[in-house]
Structure formats: C-alpha cells, structure tokens
C-alpha positions in Angstrom: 48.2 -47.3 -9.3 46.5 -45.4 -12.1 43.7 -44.0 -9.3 46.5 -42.9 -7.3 48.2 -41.2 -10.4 45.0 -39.7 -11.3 43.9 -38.4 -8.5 47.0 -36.4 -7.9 47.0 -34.9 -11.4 45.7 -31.4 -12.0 43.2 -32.8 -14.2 41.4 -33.7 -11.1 41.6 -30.9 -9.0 40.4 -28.7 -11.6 37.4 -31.2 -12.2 37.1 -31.3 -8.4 37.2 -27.0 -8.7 35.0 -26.5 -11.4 32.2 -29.3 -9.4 32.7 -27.5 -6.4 32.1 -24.1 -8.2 28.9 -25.4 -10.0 27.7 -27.1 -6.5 27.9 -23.3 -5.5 26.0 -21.4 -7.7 23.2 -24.1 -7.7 23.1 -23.8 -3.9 22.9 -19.8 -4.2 20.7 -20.0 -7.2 17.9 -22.1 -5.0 18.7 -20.2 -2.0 17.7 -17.0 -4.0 14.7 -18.6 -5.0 13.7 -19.8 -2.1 13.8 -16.7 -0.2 12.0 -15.0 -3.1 8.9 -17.5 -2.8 9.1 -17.4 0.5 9.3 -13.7 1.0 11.3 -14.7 3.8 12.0 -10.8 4.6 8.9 -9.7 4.4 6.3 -9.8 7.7 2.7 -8.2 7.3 0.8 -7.5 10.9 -2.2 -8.7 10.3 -4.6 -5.6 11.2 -8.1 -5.9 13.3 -11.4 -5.9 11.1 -13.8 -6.4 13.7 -16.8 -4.7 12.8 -15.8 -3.8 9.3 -17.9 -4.7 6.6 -16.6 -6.9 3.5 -15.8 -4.7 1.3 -13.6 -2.0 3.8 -11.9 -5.5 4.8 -11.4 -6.5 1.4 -9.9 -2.7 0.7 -7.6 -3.0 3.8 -6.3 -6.3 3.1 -5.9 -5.6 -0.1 -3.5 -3.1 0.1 -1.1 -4.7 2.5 -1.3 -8.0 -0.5 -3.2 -10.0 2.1 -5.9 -12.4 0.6 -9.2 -13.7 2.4 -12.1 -16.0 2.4 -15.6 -15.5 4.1 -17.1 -17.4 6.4 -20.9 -17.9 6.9 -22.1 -17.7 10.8 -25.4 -19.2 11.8 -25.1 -17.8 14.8 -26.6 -14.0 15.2 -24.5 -12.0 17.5 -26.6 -8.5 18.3 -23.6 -6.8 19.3 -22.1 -6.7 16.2 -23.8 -4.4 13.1 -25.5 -6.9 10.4 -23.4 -8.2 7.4 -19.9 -6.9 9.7 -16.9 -9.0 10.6 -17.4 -10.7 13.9 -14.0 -13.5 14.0 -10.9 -13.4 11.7 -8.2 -15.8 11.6 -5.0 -15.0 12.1 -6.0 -13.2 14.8 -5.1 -8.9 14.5 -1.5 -8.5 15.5 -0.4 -11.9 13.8 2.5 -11.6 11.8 1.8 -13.4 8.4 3.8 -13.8 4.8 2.1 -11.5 2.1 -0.3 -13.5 -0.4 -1.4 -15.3 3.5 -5.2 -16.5 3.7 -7.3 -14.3 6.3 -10.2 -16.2 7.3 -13.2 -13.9 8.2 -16.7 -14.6 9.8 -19.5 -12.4 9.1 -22.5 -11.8 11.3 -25.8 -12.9 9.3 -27.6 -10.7 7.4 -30.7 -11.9 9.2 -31.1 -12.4 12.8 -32.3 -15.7 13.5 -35.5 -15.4 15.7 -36.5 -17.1 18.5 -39.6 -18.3 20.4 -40.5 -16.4 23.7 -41.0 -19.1 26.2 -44.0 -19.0 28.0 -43.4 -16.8 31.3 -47.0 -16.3 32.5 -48.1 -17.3 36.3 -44.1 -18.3 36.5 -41.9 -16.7 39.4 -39.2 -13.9 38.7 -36.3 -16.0 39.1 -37.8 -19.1 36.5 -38.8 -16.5 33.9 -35.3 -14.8 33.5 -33.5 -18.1 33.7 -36.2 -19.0 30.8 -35.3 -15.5 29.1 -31.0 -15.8 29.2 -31.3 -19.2 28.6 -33.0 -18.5 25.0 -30.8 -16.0 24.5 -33.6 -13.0 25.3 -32.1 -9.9 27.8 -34.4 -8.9 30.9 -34.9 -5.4 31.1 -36.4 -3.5 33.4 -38.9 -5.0 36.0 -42.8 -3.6 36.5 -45.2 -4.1 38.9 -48.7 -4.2 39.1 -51.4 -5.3 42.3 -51.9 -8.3 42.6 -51.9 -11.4 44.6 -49.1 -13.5 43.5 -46.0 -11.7 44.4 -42.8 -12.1 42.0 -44.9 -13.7 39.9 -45.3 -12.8 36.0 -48.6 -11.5 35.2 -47.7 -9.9 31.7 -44.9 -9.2 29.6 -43.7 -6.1 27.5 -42.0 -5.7 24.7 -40.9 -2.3 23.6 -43.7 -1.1 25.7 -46.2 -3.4 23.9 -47.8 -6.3 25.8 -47.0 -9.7 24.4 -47.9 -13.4 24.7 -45.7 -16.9 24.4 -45.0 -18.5 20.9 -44.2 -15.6 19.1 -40.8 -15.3 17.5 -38.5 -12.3 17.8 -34.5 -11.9 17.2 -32.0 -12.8 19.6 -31.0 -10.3 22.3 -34.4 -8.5 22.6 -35.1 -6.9 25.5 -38.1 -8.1 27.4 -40.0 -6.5 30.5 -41.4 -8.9 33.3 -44.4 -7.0 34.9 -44.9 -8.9 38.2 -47.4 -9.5 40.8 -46.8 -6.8 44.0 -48.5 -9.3 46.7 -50.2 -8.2 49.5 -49.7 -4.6 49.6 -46.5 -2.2 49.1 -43.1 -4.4 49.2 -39.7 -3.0 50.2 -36.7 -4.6 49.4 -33.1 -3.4 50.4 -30.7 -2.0 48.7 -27.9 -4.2 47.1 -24.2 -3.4 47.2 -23.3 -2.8 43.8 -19.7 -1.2 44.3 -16.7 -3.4 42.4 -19.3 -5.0 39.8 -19.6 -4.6 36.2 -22.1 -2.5 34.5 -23.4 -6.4 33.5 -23.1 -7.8 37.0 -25.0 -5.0 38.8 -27.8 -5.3 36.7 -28.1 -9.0 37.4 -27.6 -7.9 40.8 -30.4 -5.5 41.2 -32.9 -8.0 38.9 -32.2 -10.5 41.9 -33.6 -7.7 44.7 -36.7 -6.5 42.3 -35.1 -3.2 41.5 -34.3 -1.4 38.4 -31.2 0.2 37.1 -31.6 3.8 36.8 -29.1 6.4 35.4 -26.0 4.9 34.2 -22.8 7.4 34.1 -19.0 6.9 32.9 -16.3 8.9 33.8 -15.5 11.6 31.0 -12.2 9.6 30.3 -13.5 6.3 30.5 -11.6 3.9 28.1 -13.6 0.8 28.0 -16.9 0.9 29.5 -16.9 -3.0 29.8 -14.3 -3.3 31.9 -15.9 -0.6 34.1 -16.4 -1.1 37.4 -19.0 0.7 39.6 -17.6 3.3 42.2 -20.6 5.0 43.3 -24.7 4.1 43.7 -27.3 6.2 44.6 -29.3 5.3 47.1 -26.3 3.8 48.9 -26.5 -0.2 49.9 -28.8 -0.7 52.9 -28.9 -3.2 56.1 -32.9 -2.9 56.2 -35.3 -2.6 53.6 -35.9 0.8 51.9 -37.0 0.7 48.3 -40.3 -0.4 46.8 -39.9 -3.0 44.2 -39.5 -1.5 40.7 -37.6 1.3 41.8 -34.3 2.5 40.2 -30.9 2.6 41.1 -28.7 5.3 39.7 -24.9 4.0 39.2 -21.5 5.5 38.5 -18.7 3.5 36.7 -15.0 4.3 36.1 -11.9 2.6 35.2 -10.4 4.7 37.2 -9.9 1.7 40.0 -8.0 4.4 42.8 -11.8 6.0 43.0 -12.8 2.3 43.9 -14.0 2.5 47.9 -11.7 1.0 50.2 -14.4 -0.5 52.3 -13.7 -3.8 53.1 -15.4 -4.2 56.1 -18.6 -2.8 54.4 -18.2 -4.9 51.2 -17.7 -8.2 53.5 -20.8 -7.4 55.5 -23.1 -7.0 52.7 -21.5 -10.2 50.8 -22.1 -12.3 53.8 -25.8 -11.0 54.2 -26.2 -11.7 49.6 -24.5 -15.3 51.1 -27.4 -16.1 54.0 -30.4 -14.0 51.9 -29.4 -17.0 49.0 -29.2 -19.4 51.1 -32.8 -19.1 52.5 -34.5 -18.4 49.3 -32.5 -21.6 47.4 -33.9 -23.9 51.0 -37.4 -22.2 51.2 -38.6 -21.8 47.4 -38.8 -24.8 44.8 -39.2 -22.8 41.0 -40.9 -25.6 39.2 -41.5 -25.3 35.5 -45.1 -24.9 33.8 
C-alpha cells in the first residue's frame, strides 16, 4: 500500500521529471560529442595524386586535413616519372572523414633491371614472346641478307648492337634485326582500322612491318583510347610491302570518322583467321 501511495505522490513525479530531464541532457551531451568526433558533417573528396611526387601530395592532402602513409613498390612501372605516386587508397573521388589515412605507392627510385634473354638464331615470333614476357618492348623491326628468314641475327639497342646477359631497366625498347631469306620478301598489308595505337603495333610486328608516322586528331582527349581511322598504304589482299617497311597511322576518338566497312573489316579478319591458322599448323618455335 505504501508503493501505491508513493508512487502517486508528487515526490515521485518530480523524481521521475528531474531523471527524465538528466537522461536528456546526457543523451544530447554524447550525441554532441559524437558527432564532433565523428565529423559526421563533414565529407572530403579525396583528390587524384597520380603522378605527383611526395611532397605536392603531402601539400595537397595537407590542406584539405587528410593524412597519408607511403608505400614502397618493388615493382618499376616505366610509365610513371621516378619517385611519383603510382596507387592511392581511397581511390580519387572517395568520400572520406577529415584526419582519414590515404595510402600512397610510389614508383622506385631505381628501375629494377633485367636480363635480355638470349634472342640470337631464334625466330621473330619466339624472340618478342621472350621480350614481353621479361617485361622488354619490341620496337621497330630491321632487316639484313641473309639465309635464315625471320630469324634474329642481331639486336639493337638505342641504335647500339647488343648481346644476351646483359641487364637493362624494364620497358626498354629493343630492335630485332632479322634474317631477309632468299631474296626480297613482300608481305601484305594488315588492316589496322578499329585497333588501338597498342594493338596495331602488335599487329604490324606480326606481318614484319614497322609503324611509321603516328598522328592524333588536334582535339584528341585520350590518346589510349584512340582508335585508328585511317592507314597509309591502305590494307592489301596480295602482298605489297617489303619487310621492314612503315606504316603511317591516323587515330581519333572521334568514333563517327570510324569506316563503316564491314564487309571489308570481315574479309581481312577472316584472311588474319586462316594466315594464323597455317602458320600455328606449319611452324613449331622451339626454344634455344
């Protein structure tokens, strides 16, 4: 009876009031802190610092109350300057809380160098799959008389001639100078149209030939994503080049000056599908 008296007396309401009030304020007090820790409306887009060095990413990051922490790479990347940012994380365009870690990976200092694999006496086609594989480019093809035809009988690089087992940094450019066989060779001409800068060279390295004058349109945006719209010579049926010769290619990203030749493009993909075909059945590449 007493509990029942008591709990219908003012005395408990205004307990139950002043509990209720102080419940209250401790909820709002560590509400306000929270969202003051938290910075809950603040939200910093995290910016792109690809290429930057350390100290204009520690400058930029700085200012928008960002932190960071660098990350050695072992792995070279020859696009990228030496000592730059190649790989952050968040990613640029992340949305982060200020005082956030950004995790950045920095291209070496030092290119790590590699062996050139031995190429001589190999054919063409084992001695750029040596070369891509260890992380070499091919660049342009020369050839010389002699008997063995597509196959290497010296190697350049930057116009110097050089042997196996020596070392140089990853993504050197390497010349192949090739056996011409038995007389004067002609090779046709590839269709090149559609491709990348990247994938028409690989192209023409497949027919023997060499890329000649490379041109972008004047408001060209990104030349990677480039596609070729015009060749000169044009794509033959028959064979018309010597070996070694160049091939002078036009790229856009303009993609309504892309030829609307189906036909043409089909034709010349189905004679690349049966010229493959032959080679892969009639020539074993063996390594030495």
């Amino acid at each position: 009876m007493k509990l029942i008296h008591f709990l219908k007396s003012k005395t408990f309401f205004a307990n139950l009031a002043v509990a209720i009030v102080l419940l209250a304020l401790l909820f709002w007090g560590f509400n306000s802190w929270l969202f003051s820790y938290t910075r809950h409306d603040k939200n910093i887009e995290v910016p792109s610092l690809y290429r930057l060095s350390t100290p204009e990413a520690e400058q930029m990051l700085g200012d928008l109350e960002l932190e960071f922490n660098v990350l050695d790479s072992s792995e070279y990347d020859p696009e990228f300057p030496k000592g730059a940012i190649i790989g952050q994380y968040p990613d640029s365009g992340s949305s982060v809380k200020p005082g956030r870690l950004i995790l950045l990976t920095i291209n070496p200092l030092q290119a790590k160098k590699i062996e050139l694999p031995q190429l001589l006496e190999k054919s063409k086609r084992r001695a750029i799959y040596d070369l891509v594989s260890k992380g070499f480019k091919v660049g342009e093809i020369e050839y010389v008389p002699d008997i063995g035809k597509d196959v290497v009988v010296n190697v350049k690089i930057d116009g110097e001639f050089v042997k196996g087992n020596s070392a140089y940094e990853k993504g050197t450019e390497v010349t192949l100078v090739l056996g011409a066989g038995l007389g004067n060779q002609k090779v046709r001409v590839p269709y090149l149209k559609r491709l990348t800068l990247e994938e028409a060279e690989a192209k023409l390295l497949q027919y023997s030939l060499n890329k000649g004058a490379i041109s972008y349109d004047e408001d060209i945006t990104d030349t990677a994503a480039a596609l070729v719209f015009d060749q000169n010579p044009s794509a033959s049926l028959l064979p018309f080049l010597f070996q070694g010769e160049q091939v002078d290619i036009w790229l856009t990203n303009d993609y309504t000056k892309l030829p609307i030749d189906t036909l043409e493009y089909l034709k010349f993909q189905t004679l690349d599908s049966l010229a493959n075909a032959l080679s892969d059945t009639a020539i074993v590449d063996t390594p030495h």
